[in-house]
C-alpha positions as CSV (number, residue, x, y, z in Angstrom):
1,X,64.1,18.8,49.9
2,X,65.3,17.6,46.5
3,X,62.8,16.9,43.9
4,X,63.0,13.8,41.9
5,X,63.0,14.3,38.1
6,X,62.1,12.1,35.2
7,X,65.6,12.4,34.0
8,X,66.4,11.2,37.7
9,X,64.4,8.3,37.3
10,X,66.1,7.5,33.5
11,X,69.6,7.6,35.3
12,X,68.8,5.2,38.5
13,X,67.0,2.7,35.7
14,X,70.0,3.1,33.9
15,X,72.5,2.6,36.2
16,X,71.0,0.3,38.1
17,X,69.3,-2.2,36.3
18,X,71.5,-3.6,33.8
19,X,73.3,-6.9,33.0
20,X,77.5,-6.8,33.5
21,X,80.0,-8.2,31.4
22,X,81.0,-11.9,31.8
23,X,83.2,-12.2,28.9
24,X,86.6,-12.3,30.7
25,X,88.1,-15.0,33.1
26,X,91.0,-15.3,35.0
27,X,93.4,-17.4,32.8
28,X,95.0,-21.0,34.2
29,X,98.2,-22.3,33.5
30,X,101.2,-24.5,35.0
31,X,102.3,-22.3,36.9
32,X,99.1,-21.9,38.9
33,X,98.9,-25.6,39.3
34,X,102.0,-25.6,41.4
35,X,101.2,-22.6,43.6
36,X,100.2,-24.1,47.3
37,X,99.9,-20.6,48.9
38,X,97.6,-16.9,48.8
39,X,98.9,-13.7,50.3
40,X,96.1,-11.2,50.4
41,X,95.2,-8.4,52.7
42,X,92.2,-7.7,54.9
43,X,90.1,-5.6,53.0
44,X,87.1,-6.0,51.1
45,X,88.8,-5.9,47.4
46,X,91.7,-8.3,48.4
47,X,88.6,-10.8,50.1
48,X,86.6,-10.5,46.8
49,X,89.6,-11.4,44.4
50,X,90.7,-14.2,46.6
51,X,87.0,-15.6,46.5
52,X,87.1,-15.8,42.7
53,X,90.8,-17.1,42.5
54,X,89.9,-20.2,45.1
55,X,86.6,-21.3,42.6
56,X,89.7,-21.7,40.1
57,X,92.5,-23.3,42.0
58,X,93.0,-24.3,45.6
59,X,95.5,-22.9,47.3
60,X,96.7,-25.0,51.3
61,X,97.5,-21.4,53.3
62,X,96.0,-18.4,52.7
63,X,98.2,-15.4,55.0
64,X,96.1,-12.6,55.6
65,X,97.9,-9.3,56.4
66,X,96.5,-6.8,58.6
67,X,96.5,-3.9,56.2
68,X,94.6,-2.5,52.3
69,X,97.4,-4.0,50.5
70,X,95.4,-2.8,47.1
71,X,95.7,0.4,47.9
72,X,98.8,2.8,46.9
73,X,101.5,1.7,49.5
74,X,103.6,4.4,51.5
75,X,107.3,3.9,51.2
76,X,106.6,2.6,55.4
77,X,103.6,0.5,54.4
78,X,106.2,-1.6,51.4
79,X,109.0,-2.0,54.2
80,X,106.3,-3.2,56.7
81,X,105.1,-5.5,54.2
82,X,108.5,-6.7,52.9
83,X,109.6,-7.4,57.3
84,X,106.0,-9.4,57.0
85,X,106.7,-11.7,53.6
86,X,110.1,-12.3,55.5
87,X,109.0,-13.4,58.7
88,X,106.2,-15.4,56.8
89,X,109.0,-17.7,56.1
90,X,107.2,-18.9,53.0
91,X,108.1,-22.2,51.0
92,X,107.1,-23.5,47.6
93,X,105.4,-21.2,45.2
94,X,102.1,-18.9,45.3
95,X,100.1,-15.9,44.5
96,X,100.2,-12.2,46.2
97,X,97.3,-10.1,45.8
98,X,98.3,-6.6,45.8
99,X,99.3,-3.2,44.5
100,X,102.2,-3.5,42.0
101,X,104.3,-1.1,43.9
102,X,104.7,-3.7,46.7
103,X,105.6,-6.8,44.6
104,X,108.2,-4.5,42.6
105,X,109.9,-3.3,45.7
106,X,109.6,-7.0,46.7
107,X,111.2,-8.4,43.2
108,X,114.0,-5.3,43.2
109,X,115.6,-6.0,47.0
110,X,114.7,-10.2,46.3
111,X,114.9,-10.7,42.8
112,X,114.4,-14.5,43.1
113,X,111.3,-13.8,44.3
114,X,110.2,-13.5,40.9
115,X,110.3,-17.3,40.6
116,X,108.0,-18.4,43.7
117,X,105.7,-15.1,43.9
118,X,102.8,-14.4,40.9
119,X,100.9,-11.0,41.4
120,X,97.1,-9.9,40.8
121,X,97.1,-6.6,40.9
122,X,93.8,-4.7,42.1
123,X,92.3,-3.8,38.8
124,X,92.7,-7.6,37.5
125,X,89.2,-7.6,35.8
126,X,89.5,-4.2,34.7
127,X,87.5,-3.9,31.6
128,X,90.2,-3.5,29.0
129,X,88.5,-3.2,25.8
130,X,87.1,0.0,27.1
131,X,90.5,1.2,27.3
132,X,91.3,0.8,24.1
133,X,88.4,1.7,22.6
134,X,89.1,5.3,24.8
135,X,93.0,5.3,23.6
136,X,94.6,4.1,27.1
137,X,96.2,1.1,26.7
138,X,100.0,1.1,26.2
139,X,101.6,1.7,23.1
140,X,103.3,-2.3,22.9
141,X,100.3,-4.3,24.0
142,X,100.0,-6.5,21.0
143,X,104.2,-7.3,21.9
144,X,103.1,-8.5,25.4
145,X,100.6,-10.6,24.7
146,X,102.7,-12.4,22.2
147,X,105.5,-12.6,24.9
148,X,102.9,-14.2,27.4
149,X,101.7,-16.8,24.9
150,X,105.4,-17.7,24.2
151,X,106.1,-18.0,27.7
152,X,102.5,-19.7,28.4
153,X,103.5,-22.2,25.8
154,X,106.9,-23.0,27.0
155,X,105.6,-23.2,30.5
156,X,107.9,-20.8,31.2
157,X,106.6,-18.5,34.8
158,X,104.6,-15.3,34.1
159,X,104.5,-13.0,37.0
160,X,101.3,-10.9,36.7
161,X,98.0,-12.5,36.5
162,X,94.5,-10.8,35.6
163,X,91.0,-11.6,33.5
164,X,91.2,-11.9,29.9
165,X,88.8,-12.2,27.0
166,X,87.3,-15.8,26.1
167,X,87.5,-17.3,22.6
168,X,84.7,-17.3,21.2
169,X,83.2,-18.6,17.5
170,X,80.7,-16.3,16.7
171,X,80.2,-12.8,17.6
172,X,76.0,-11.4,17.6
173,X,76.5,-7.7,17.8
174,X,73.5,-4.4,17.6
175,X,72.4,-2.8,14.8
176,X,74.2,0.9,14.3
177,X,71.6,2.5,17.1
178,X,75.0,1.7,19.1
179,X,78.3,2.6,17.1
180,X,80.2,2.2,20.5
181,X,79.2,-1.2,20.5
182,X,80.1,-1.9,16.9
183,X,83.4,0.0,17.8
184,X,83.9,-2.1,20.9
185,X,83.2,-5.1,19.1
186,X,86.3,-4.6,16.3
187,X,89.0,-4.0,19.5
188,X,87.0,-7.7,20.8
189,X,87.4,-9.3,17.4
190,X,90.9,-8.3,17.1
191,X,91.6,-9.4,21.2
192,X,90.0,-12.6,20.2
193,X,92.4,-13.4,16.8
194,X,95.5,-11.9,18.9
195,X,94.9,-14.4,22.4
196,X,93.0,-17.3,20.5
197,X,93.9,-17.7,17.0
198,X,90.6,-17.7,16.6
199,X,88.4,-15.4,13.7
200,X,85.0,-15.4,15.0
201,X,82.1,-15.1,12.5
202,X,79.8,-12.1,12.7
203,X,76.4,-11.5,13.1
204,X,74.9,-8.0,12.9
205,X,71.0,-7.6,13.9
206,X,69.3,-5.1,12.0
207,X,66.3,-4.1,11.3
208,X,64.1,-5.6,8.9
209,X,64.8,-4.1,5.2
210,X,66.9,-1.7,6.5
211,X,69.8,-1.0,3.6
212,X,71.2,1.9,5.5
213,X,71.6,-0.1,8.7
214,X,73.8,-2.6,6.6
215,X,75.8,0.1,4.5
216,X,76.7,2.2,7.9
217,X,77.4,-1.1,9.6
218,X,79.5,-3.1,7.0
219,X,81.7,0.6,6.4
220,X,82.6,0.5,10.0
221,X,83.5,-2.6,10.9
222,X,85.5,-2.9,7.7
223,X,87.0,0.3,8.2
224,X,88.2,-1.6,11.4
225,X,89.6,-4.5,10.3
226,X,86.5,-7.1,11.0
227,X,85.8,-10.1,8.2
228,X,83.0,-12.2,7.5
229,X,80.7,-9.9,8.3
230,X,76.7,-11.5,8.3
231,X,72.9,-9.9,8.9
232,X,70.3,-11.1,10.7
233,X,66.8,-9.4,11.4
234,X,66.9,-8.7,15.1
235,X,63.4,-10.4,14.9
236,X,64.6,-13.2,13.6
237,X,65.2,-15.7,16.6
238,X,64.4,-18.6,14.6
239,X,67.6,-18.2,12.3
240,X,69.5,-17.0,15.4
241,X,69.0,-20.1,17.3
242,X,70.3,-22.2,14.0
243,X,73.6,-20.1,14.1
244,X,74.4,-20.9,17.6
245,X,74.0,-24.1,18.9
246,X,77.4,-26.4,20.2
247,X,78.7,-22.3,19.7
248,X,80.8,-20.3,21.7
249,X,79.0,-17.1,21.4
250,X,79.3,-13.5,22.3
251,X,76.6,-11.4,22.3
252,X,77.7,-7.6,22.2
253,X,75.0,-5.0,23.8
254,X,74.6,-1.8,24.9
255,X,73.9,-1.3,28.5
256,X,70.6,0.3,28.0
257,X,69.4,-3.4,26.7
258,X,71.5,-5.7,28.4
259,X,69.4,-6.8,30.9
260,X,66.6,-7.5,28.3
261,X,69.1,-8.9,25.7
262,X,70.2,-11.3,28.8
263,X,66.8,-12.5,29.3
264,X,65.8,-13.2,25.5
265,X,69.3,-15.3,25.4
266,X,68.3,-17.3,28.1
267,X,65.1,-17.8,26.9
268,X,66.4,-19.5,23.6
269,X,68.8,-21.7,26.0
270,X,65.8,-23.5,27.3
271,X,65.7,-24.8,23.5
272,X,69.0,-24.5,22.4
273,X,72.1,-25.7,23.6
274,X,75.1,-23.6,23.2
275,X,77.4,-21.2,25.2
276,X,76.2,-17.3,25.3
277,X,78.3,-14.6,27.0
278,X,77.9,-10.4,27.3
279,X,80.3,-7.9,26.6
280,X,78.2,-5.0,27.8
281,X,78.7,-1.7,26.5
282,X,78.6,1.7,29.0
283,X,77.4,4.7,26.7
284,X,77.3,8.4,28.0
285,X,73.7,8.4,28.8
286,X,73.5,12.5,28.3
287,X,74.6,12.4,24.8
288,X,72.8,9.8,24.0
289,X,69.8,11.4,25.1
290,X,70.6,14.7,23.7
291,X,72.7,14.0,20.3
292,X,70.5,14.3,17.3
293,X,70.7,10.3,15.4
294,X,71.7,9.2,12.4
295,X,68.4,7.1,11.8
296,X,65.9,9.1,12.9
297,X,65.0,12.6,14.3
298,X,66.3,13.3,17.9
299,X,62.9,13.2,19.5
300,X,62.4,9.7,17.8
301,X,65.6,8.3,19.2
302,X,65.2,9.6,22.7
303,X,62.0,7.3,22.4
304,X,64.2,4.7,21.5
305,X,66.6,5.1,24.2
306,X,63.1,5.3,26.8
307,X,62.4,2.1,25.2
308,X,65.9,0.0,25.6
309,X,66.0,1.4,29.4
310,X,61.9,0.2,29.5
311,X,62.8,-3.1,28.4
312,X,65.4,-3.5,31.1
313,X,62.5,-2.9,34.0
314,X,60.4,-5.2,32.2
315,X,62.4,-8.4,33.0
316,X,63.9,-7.4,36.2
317,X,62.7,-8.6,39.4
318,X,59.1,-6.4,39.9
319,X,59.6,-4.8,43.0
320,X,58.0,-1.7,44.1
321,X,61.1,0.4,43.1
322,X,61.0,-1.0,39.4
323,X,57.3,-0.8,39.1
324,X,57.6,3.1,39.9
325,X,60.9,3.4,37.6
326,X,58.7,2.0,34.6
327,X,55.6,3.8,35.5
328,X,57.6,7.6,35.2
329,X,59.7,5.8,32.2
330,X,56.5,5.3,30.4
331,X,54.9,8.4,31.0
332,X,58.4,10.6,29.8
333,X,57.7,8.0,26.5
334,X,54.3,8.6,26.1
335,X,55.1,12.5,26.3
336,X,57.7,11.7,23.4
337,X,56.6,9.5,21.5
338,X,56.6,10.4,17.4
339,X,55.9,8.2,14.4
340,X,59.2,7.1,13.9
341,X,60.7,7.3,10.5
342,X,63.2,5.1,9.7
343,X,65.1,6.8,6.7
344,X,68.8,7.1,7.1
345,X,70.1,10.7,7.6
346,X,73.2,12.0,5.8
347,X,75.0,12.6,9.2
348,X,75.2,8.6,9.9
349,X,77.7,8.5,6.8
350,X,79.8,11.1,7.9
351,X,80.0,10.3,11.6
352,X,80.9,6.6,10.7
353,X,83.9,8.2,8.6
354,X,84.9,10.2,11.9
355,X,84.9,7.0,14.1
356,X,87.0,4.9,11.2
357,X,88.9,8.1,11.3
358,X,89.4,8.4,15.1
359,X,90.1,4.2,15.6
360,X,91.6,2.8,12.6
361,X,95.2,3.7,12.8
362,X,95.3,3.1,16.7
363,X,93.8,-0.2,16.1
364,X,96.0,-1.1,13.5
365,X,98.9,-0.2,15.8
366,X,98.0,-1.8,18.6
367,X,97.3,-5.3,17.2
368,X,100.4,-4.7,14.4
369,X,97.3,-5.3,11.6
């Protein structure tokens, strides 16, 4: 029989109880508006997508074919499902949901196709700013975007549709206890000027009288390309909630707070009005908890981490599960816990060079700064 460890316990809070993204919809245009038909297939995937699509537009038939069209097609499966789409006899124009490899087969042996058939593909909400922020999006991505807008403003058809970033005015992102969020925020703020035209203003929440957080914070994200760059003490919800209100605002946060960070923003909606989203960032939870920090001493961060993950139990639903998380949580803390400097070390300096290192000219690149 398997023993559970603390360090168990620190990975099911972690991956469990969190907030998710909500930053990206699925885009509308004129094409959609003409499209009176769905083609999905039976499995769960296809059912889920199809779910979301019909809250944005409604569609009068919806063919359901008997097979996991998301999946990687055999060459069989694609002429099975071309005899299908044929004998469907379909009229007007509409939406297929499934693996590219069918609709290409599809367009190649019907090219007209092209012009009564869109496509979402499987991986439609795929989180794409992780992508790039781990080097795999495509080397012209910038190109087609512009290329969709073009064609978006001409009306002219697009054939693939998926999820894409939301504009947004102002951007509140963590202080430098997270460089992958500050990271993930400069791909967002160049997304956001690339699909929207739009320059948000940014809000960094530091700590209070904390120089170093600033320095470390300002070199990054102007190493990658973001302006109008603004601090605000993390404690400070009073000047927070005069920033945002009528605002379309992202709030940018590591997992290991989301939930938490989810909670306090909903909290300041019962007085404010304005428009919050998450763009929730995934760390590597073992590095995190074993990487010496930048701010303090490694045992004093891990507390830190303990803490972030703590906060999370504390505002989800208090079930006997969470109850027990937070009980072994707090005892691994109390076992930890250190008075916690907060002097900048010299390795924060130097690993915010590596990062502007490692991202700038990719970044650059990809958005043709």
């Amino acid at each position: 029989m398997c023993t559970v460890t603390a360090m168990d316990n620190v990975r099911k809070a972690y991956d469990k109880y969190h907030y998710s993204s909500d930053c990206f919809d699925f885009r509308t245009d004129a094409r959609l508006d003409k499209m009176i038909f769905l083609v999905k297939g039976n499995d769960e995937l296809s059912h889920k997508i199809a779910t979301e699509i019909r809250a944005k537009h409604s569609f009068y038939s919806t063919y359901e074919i008997k097979n996991d069209l998301c999946a990687e097609p055999t060459e069989e499966q694609v002429r099975a499902f071309e005899n299908t789409i044929r004998e469907l006899n379909l009229t007007g124009s509409g939406m297929l949901i499934a693996h590219k490899l069918y609709y290409s087969k599809l367009i190649e042996d019907y090219p007209s196709t092209i012009n009564s058939l869109a496509l979402i593909r499987p991986d439609y909400d795929k989180d794409y700013i992780q992508l790039m922020v781990d080097f795999t999006i495509g080397r012209h991505y910038a190109s087609r975007v512009r290329v969709l807008k073009e064609k978006n403003a001409a009306k002219i058809g697009v054939s693939n549709y998926y999820k894409n970033i939301m504009p947004f005015d102002v951007m509140v992102l963590p202080s430098v206890e997270s460089l992958r969020s500050l990271v993930s925020a400069a791909y967002i703020y160049q997304e956001i000027k690339l699909r929207h035209n739009i320059s948000p203003k940014v809000f960094v929440q530091c700590s209070e009288d904390i120089n170093s957080e600033k320095e470390l914070a300002v070199k990054l994200l102007a190493g990658l390309c973001v302006e109008d760059i603004n601090f605000i003490n993390k404690a400070d919800t009073k000047t927070l909630a005069e920033i945002v209100p009528s605002r379309r605002v992202l709030f940018v946060t590591p997992q290991r707070c989301s939930l938490k960070t989810h909670h306090d923003v909903e909290e300041m909606r019962k007085e404010v009005k304005f428009s919050p989203r998450f763009y929730v960032v995934k760390e590597n939870l073992d590095e995190l908890l074993s990487q010496p920090d930048y701010l303090n001493s490694a045992e004093c961060f891990k507390v830190t981490i303990l803490k972030d993950i703590c906060g999370n139990l504390d505002v989800a639903e208090q079930d006997e599960e969470v109850l027990a998380l937070r009980q072994s949580l707090q005892e691994s803390i109390n076992a930890l816990s250190l008075p916690q400097s907060r002097q900048a070390h010299d390795g924060g300096a130097a690993l915010v060079e590596e990062l502007i290192e490692k991202h700038q000219a990719y970044l650059k690149h990809l958005f043709k700064i």
